[in-house]
Z-matrix of the N, CA and C atoms (Angstrom, degrees):
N
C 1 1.462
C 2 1.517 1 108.75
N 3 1.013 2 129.78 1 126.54
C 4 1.421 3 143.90 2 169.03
C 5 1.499 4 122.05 3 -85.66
N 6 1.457 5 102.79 4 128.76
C 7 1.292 6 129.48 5 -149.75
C 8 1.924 7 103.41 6 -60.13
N 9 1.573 8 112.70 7 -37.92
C 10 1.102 9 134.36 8 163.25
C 11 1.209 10 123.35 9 -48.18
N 12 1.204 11 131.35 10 -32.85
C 13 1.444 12 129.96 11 171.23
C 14 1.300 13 114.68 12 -74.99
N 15 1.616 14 105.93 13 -29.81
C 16 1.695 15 106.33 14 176.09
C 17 1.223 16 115.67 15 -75.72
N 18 1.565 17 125.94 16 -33.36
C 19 1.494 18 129.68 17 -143.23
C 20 1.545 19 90.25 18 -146.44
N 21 1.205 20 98.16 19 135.78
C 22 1.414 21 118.89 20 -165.44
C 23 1.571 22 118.77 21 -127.29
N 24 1.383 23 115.48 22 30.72
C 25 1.310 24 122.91 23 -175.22
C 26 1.570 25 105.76 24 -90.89
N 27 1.427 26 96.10 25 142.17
C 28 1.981 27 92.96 26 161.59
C 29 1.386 28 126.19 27 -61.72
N 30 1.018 29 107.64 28 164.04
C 31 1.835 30 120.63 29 179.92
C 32 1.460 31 111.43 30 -75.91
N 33 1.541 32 108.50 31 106.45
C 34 1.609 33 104.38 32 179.74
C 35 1.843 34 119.16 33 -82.65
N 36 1.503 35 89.88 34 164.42
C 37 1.342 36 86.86 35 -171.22
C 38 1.829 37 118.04 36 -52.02
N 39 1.447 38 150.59 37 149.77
C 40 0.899 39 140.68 38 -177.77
C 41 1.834 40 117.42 39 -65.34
N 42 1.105 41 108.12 40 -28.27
C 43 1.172 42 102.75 41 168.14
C 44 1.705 43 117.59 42 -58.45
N 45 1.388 44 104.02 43 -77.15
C 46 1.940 45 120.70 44 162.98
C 47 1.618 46 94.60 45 -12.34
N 48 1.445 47 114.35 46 -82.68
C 49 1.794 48 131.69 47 -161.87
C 50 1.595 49 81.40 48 -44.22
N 51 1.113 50 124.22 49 -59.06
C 52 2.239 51 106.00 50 -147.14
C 53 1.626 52 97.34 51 -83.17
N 54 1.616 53 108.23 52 -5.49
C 55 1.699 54 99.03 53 171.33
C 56 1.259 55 130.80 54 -84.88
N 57 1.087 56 115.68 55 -25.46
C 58 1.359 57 148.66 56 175.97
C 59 1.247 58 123.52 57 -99.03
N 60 1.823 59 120.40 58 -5.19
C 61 1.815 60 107.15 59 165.52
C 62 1.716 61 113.97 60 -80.14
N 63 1.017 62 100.27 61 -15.93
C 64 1.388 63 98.41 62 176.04
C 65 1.289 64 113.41 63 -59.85
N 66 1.556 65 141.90 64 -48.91
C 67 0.944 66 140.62 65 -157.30
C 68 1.912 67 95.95 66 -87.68
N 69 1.283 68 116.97 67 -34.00
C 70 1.573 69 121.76 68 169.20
C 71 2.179 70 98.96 69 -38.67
N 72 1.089 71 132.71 70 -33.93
C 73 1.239 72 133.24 71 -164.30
C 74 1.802 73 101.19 72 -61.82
N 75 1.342 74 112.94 73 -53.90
C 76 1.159 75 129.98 74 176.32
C 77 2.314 76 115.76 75 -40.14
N 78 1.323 77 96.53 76 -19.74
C 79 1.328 78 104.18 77 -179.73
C 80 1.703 79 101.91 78 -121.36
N 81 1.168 80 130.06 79 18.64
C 82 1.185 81 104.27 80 165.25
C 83 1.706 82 104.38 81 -127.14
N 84 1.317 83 124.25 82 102.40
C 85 1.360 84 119.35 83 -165.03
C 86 1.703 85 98.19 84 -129.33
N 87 2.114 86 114.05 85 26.08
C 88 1.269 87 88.31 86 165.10
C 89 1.541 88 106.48 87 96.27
N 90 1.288 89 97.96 88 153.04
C 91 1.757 90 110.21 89 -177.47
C 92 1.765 91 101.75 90 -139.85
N 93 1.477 92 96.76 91 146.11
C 94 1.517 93 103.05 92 -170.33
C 95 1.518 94 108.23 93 -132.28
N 96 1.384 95 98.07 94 -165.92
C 97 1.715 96 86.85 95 170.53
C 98 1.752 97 120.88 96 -54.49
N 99 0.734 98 125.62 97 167.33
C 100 1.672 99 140.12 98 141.34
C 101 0.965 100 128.71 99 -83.36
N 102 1.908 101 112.42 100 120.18
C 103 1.856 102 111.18 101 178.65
C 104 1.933 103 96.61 102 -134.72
N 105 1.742 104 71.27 103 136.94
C 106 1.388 105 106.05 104 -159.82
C 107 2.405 106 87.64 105 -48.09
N 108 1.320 107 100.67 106 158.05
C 109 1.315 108 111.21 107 -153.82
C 110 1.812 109 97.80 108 -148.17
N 111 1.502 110 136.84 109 132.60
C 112 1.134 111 118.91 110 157.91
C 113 1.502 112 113.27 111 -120.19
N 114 1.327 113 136.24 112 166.85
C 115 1.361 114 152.57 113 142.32
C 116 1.590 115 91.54 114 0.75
N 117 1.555 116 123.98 115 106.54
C 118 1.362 117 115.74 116 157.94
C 119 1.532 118 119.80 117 -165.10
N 120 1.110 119 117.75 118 159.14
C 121 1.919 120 107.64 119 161.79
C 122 1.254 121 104.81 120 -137.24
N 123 1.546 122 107.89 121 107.73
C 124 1.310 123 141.44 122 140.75
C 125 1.432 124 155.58 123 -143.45
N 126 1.669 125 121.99 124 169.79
C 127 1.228 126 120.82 125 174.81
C 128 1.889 127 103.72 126 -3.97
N 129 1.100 128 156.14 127 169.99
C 130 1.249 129 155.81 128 140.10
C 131 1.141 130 114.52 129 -112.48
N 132 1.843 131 139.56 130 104.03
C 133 1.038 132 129.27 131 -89.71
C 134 2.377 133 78.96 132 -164.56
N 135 1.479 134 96.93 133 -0.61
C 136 1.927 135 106.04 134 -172.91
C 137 1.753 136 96.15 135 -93.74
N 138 0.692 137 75.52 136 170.17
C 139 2.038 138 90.02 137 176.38
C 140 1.567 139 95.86 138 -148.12
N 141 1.617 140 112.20 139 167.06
C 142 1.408 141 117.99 140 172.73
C 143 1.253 142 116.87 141 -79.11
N 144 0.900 143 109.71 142 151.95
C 145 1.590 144 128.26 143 -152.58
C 146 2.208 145 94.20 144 -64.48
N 147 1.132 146 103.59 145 144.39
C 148 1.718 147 85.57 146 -163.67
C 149 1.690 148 94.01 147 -88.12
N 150 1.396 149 132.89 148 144.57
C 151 1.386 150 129.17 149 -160.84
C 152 1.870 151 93.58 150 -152.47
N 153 1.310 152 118.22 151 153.87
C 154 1.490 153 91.91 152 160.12
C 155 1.678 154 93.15 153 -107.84
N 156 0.695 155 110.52 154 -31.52
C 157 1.840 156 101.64 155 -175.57
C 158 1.535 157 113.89 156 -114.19
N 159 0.967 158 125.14 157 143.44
C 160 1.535 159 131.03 158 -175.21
C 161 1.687 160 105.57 159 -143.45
N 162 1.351 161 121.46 160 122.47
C 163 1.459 162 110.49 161 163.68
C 164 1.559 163 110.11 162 -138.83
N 165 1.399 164 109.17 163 159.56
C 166 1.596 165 97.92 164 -166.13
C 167 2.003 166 95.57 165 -169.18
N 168 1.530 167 102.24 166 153.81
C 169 1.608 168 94.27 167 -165.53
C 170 2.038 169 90.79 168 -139.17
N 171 1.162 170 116.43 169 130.91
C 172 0.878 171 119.45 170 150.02
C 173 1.720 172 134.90 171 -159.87
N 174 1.115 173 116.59 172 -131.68
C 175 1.455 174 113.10 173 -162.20
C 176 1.628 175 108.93 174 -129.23
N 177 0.885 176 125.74 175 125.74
C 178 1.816 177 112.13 176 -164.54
C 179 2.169 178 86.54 177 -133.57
N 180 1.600 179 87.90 178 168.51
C 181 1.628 180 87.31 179 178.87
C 182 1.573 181 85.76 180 -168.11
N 183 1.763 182 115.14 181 134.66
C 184 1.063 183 101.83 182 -175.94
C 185 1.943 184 98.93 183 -158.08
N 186 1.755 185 109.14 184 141.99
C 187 0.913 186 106.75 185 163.54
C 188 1.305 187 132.15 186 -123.17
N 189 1.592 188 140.60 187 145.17
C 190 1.145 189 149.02 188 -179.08
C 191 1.386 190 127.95 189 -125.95
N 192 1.027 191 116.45 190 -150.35
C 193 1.725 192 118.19 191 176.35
C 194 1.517 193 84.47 192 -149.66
N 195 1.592 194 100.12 193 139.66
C 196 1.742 195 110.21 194 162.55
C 197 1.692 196 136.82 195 -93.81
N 198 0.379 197 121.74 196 -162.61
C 199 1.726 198 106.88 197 -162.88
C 200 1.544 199 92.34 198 -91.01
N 201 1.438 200 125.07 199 -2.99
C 202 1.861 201 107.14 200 149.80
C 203 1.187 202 111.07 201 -90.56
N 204 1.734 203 130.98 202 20.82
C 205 1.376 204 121.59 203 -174.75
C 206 1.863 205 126.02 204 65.77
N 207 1.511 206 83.54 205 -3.05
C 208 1.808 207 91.45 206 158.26
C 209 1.351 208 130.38 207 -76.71
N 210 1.840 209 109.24 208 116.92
C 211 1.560 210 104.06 209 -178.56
C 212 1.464 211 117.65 210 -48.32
N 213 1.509 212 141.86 211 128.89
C 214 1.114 213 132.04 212 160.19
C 215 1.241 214 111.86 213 -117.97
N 216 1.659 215 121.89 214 159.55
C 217 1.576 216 126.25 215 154.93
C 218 1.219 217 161.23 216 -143.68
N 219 1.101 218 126.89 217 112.10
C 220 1.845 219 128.56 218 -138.96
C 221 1.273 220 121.37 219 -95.49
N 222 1.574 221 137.30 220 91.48
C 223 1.320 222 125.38 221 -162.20
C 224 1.716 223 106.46 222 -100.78
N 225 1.225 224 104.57 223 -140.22
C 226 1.695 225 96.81 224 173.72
C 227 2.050 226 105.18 225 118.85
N 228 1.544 227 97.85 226 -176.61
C 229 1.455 228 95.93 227 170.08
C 230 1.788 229 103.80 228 -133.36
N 231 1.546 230 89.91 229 -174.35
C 232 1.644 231 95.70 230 -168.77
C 233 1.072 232 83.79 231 -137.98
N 234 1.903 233 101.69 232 -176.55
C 235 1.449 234 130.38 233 170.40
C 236 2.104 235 99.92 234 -168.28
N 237 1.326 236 88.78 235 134.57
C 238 1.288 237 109.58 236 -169.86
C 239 1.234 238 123.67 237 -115.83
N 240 1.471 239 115.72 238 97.01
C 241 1.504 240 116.88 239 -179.26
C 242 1.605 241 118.18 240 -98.23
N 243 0.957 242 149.62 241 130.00
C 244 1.244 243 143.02 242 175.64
C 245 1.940 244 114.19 243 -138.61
N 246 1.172 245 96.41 244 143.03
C 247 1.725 246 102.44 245 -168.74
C 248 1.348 247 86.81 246 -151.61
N 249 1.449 248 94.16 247 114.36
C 250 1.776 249 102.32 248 159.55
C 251 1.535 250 103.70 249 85.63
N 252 1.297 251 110.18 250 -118.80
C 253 1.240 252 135.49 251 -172.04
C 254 1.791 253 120.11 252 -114.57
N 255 1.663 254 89.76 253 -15.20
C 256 1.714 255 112.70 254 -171.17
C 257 1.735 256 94.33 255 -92.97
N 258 1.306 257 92.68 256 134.02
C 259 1.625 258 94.55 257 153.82
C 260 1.539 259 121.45 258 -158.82
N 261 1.069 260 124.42 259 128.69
C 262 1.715 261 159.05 260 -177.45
C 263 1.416 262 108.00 261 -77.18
N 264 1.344 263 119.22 262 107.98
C 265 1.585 264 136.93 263 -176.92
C 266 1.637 265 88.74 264 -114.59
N 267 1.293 266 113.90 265 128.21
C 268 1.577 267 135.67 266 140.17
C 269 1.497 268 119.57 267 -96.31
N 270 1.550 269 109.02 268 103.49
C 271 1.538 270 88.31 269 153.71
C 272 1.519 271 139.06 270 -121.09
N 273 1.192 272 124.08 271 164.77
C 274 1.152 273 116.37 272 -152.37
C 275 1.742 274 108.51 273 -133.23
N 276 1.588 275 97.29 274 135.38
C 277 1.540 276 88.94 275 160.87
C 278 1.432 277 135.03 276 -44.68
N 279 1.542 278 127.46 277 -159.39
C 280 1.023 279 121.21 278 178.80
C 281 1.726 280 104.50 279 -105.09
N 282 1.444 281 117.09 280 -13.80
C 283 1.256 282 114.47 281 165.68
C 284 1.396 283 112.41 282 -96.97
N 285 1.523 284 125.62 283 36.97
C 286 1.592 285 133.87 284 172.82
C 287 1.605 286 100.67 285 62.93
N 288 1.061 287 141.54 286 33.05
C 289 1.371 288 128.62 287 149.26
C 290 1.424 289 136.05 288 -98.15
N 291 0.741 290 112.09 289 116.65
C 292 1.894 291 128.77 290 -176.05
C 293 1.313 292 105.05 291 0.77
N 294 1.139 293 139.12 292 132.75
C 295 1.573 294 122.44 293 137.90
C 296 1.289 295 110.27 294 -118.55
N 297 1.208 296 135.94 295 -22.60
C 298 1.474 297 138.57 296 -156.00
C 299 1.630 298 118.21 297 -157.44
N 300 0.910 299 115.07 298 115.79
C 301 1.332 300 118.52 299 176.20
C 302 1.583 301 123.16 300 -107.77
N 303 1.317 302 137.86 301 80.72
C 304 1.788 303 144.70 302 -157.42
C 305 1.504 304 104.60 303 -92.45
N 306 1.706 305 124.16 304 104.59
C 307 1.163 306 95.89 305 152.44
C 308 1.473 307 122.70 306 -134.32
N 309 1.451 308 124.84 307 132.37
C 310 1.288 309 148.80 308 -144.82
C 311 1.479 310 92.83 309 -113.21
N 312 1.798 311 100.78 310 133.28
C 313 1.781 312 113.22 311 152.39
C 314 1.502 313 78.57 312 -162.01
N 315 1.755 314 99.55 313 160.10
C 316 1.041 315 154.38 314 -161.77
C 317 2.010 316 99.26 315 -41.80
N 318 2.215 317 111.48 316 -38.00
C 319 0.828 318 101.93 317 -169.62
C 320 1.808 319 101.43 318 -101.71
N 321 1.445 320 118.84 319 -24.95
C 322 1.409 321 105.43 320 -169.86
C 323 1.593 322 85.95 321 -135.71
N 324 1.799 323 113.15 322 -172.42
C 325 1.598 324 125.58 323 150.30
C 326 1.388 325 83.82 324 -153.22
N 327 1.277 326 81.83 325 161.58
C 328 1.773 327 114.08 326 173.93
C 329 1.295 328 114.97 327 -120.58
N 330 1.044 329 114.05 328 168.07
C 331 1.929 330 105.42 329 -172.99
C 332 1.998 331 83.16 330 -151.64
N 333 1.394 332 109.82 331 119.47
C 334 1.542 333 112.16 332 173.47
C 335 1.908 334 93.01 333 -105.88
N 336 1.180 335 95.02 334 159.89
C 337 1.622 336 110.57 335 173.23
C 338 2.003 337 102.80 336 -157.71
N 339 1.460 338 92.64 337 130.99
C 340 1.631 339 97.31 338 174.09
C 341 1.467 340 111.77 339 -21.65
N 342 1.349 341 129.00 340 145.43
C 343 1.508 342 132.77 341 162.35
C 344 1.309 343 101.27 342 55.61
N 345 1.278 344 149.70 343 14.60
C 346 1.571 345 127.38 344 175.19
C 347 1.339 346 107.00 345 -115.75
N 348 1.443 347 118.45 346 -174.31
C 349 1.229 348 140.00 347 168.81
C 350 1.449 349 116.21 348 -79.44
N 351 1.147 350 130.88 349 102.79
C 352 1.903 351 114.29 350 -170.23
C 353 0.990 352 100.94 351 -41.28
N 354 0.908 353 126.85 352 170.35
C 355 1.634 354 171.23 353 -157.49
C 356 1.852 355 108.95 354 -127.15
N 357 1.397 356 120.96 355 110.81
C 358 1.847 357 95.35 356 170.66
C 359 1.484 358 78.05 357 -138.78
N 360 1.773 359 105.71 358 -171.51
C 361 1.341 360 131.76 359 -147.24
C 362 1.648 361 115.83 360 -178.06
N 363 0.935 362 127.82 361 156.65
C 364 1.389 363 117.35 362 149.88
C 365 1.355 364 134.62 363 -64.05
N 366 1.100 365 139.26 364 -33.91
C 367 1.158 366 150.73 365 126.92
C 368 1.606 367 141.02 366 -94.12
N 369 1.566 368 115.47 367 172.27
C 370 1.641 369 100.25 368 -172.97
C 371 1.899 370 99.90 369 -76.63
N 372 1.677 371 125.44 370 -25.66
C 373 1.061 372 135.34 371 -171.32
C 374 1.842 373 93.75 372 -64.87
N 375 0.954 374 138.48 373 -81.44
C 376 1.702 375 136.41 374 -174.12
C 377 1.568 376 103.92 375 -35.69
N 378 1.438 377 89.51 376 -55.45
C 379 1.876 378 89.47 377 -174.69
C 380 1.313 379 125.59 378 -47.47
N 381 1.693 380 103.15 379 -44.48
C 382 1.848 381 117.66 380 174.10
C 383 1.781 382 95.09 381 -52.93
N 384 1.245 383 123.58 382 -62.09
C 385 1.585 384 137.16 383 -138.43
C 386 2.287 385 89.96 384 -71.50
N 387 1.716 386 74.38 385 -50.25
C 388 2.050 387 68.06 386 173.02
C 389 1.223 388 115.66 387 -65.63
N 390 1.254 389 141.27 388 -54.25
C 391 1.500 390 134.45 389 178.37
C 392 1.352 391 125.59 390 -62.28
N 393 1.517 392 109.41 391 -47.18
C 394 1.332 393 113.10 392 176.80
C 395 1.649 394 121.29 393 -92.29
N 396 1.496 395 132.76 394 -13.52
C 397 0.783 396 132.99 395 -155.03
C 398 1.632 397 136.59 396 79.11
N 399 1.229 398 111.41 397 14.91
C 400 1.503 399 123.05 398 -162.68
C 401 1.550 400 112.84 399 177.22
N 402 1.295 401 129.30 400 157.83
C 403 1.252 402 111.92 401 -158.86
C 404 1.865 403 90.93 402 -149.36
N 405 1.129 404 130.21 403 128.34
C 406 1.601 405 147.46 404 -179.24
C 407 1.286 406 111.13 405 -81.78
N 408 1.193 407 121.23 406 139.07
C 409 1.739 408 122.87 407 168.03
C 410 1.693 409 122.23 408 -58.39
N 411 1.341 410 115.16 409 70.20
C 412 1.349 411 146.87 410 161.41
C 413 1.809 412 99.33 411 -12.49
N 414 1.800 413 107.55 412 -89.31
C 415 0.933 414 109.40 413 169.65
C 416 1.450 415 142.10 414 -53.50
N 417 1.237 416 114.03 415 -34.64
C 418 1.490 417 118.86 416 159.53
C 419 1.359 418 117.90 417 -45.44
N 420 1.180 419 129.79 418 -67.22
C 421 1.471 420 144.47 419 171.09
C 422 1.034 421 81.71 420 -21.78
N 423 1.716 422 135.19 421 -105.30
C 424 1.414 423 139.29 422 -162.81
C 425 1.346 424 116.83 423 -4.34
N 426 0.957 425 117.64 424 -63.76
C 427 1.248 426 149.58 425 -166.90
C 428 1.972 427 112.00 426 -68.13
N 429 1.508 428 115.59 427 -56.99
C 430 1.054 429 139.67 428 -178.83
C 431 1.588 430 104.75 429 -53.38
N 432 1.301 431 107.60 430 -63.93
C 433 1.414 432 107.45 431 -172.34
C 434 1.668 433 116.86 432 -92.50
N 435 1.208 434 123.11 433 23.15
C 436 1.453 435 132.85 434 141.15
C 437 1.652 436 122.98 435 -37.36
N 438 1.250 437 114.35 436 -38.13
C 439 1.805 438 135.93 437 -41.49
C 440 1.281 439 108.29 438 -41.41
N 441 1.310 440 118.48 439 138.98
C 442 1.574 441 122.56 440 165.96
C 443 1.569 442 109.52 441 -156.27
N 444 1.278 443 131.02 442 143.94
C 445 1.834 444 114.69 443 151.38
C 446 1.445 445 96.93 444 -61.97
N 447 1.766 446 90.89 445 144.78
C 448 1.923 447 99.02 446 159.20
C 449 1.556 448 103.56 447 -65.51
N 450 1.603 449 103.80 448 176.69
C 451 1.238 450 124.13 449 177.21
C 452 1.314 451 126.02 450 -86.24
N 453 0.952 452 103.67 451 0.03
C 454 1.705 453 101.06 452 -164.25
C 455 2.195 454 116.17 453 -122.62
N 456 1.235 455 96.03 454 9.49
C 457 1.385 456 112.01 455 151.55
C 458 1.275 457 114.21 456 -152.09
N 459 1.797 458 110.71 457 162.55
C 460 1.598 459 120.49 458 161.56
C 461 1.289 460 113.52 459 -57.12
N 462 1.726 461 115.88 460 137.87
C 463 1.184 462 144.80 461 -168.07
C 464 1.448 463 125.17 462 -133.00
N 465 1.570 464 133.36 463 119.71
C 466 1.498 465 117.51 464 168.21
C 467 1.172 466 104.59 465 -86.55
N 468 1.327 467 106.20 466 138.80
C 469 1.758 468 118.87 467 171.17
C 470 2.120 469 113.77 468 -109.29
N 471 1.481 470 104.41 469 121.18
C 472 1.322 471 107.38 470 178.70
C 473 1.388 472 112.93 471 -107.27
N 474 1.419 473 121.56 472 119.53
C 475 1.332 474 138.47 473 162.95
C 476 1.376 475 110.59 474 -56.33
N 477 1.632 476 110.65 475 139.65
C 478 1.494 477 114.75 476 173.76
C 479 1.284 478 108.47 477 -72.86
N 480 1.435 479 144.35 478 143.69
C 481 0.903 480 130.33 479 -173.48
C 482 1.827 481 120.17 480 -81.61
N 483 1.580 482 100.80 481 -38.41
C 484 1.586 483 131.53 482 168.98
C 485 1.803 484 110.39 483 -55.95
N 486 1.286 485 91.33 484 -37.55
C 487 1.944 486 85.97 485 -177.56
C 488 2.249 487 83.78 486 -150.32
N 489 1.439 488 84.00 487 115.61
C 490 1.459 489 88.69 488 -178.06
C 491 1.694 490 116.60 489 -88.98
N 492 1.576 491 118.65 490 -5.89
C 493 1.215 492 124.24 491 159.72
C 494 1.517 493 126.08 492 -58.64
N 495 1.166 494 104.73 493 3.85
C 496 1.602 495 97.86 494 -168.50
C 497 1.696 496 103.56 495 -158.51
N 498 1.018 497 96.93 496 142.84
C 499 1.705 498 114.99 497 -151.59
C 500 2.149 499 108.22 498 -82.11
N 501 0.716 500 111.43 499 136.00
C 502 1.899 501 122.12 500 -151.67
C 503 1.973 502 85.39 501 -95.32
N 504 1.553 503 104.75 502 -52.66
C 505 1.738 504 107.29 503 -147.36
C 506 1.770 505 95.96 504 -143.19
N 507 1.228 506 112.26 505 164.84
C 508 1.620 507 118.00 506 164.47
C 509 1.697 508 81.51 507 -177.80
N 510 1.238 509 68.88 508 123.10
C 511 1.867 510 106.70 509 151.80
C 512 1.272 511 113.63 510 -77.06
N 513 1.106 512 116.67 511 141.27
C 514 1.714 513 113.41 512 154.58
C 515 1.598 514 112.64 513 164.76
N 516 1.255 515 112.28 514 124.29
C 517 1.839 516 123.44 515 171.65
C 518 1.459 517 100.38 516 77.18
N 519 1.472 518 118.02 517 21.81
C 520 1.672 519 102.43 518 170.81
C 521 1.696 520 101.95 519 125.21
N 522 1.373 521 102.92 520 -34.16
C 523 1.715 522 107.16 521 -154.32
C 524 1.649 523 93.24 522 -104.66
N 525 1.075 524 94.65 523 164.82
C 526 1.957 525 118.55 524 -170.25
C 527 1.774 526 94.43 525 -137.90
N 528 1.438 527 111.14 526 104.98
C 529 1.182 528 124.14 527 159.97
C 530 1.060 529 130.01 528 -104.25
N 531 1.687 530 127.27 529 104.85
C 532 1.400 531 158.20 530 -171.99
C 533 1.924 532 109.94 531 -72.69
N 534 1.388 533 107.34 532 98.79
C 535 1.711 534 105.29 533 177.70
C 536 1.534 535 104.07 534 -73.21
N 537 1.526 536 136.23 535 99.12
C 538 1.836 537 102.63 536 -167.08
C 539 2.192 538 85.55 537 -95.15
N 540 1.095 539 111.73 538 -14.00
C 541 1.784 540 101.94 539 -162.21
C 542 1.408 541 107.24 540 -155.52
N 543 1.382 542 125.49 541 128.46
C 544 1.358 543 152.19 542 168.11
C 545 1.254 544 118.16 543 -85.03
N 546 1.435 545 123.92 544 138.79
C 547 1.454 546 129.47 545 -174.37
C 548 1.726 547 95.10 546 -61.91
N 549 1.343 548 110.97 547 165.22
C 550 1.182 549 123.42 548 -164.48
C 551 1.975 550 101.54 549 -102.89
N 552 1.036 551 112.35 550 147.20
C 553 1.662 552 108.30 551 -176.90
C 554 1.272 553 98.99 552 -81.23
N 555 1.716 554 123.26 553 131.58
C 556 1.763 555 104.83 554 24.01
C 557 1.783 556 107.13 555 -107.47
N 558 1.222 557 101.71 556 33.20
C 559 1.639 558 121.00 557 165.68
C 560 1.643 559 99.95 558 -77.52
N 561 1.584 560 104.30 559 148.87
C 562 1.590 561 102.79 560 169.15
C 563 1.537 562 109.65 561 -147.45
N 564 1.362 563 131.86 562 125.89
C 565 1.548 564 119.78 563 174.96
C 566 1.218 565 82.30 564 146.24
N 567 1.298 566 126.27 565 161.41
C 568 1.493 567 152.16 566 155.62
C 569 0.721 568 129.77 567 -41.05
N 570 1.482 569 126.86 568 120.16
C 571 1.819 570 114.38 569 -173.56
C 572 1.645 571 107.46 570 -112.64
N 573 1.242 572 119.97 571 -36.30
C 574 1.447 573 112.39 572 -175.14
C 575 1.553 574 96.78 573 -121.78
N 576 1.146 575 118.09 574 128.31
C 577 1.574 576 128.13 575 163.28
C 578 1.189 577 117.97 576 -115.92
N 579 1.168 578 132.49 577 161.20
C 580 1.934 579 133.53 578 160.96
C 581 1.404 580 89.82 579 -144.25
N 582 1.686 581 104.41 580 146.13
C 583 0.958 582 127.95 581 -174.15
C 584 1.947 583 110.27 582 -133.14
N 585 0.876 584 128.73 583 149.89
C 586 1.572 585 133.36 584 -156.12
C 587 1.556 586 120.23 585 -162.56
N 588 1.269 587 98.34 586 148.62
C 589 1.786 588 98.06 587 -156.92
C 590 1.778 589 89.36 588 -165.63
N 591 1.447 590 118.07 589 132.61
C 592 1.414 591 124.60 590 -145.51
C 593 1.760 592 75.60 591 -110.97
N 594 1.167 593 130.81 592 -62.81
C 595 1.457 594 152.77 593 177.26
C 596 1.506 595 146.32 594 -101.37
N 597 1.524 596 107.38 595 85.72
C 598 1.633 597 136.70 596 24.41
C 599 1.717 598 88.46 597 -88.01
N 600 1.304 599 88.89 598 151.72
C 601 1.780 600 105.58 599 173.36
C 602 1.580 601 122.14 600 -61.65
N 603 1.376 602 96.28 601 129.07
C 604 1.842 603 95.37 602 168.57
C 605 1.627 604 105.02 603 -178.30
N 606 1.396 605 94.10 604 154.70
C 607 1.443 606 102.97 605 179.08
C 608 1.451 607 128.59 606 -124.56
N 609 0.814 608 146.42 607 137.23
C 610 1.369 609 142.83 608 -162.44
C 611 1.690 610 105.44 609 -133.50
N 612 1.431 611 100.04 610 124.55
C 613 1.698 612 108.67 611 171.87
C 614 1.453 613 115.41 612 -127.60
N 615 1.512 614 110.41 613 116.89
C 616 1.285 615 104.22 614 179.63
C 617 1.722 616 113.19 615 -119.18
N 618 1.609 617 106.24 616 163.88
C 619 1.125 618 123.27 617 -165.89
C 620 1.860 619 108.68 618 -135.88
N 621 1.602 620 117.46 619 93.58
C 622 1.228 621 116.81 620 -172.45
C 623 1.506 622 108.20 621 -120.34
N 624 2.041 623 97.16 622 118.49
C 625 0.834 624 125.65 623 150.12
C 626 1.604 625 122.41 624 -20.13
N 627 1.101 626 108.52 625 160.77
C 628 1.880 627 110.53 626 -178.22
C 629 1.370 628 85.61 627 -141.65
């Protein structure tokens, strides 16, 4: 399936696209089981599923405005390694060449980009906000595409109505996360998500591989 039929954004300038995949890392953390979820707002009370290794590859496409308020937009693919607490984001153009290399644990991240000096931080959230100017809900993501709300704020949770095991919408910290497609059986986890945020604006569409 081609990423183009799903996502319908224009082609950003190449500069914009290699500034902005780095922060694309922050939304692709992978699809897991599914737990059944109803209509609610509360405490969020799930954690991520405990794993020691997790890896996962897909296709993300996303648009924003940059801190001059210029729409930009960064598509491309990934690959997701994680061990432990550490985890290793590749991303990649659309002709498979490097742009970004993210790797995040608990005490530092690093952010590599072609020809530069990495970039590190205490976290992947400072690191995004120093390079890019702004910084994405890191931990939520985790959490989101389980599907689950994170734990650490109030959340509405929306039941699909067609298959009530598996969660449609969640609110939470600003953002509106859209379930549109589920891996197919005997696959299980999320395959297409969008994610949305009115303030500062941006959108995120993802596409995960099984």
């Amino acid at each position: 399936m081609r990423l183009s039929r799903l996502i319908s954004f224009p082609r950003a300038p190449r500069g914009a696209a290699l500034g902005f995949v780095a922060a694309a890392v922050v939304a692709l953390a992978g699809c897991a089981s599914v737990k059944p979820q109803g209509p609610s707002t509360s405490n969020a009370a799930t954690s991520v599923t405990a794993q020691t290794t997790r890896a996962y590859q897909g296709r993300f496409a996303i648009q924003y405005d940059d801190q001059n308020g210029q729409q930009r937009n960064a598509y491309g693919n990934f690959t997701w390694q994680e061990t432990g607490d550490t985890v290793t984001v590749q991303l990649r153009n659309p002709l498979g060449q490097t742009l970004a290399v993210v790797t995040s644990s608990p005490a530092s991240a690093t952010l590599e980009l072609p020809n530069r000096q990495p970039l590190t931080a205490d976290n992947v959230s400072t690191l995004m906000q120093n390079a890019l100017g702004f910084a994405l809900p890191i931990e939520g993501l985790r959490y989101w595409l389980q599907p689950s709300p994170a734990p650490t704020s109030r959340a509405r949770t929306e039941q699909d109505a067609e298959q009530p095991s598996r969660l449609k919408q969640i609110t939470q910290d600003g953002w509106t996360i859209d379930y549109l497609a589920y891996a197919d059986a005997p696959a299980t986890g999320v395959k297409r998500v969008n994610l949305a945020r009115s303030e500062p604006p941006i959108n995120i569409k993802l596409v995960l591989d099984q």
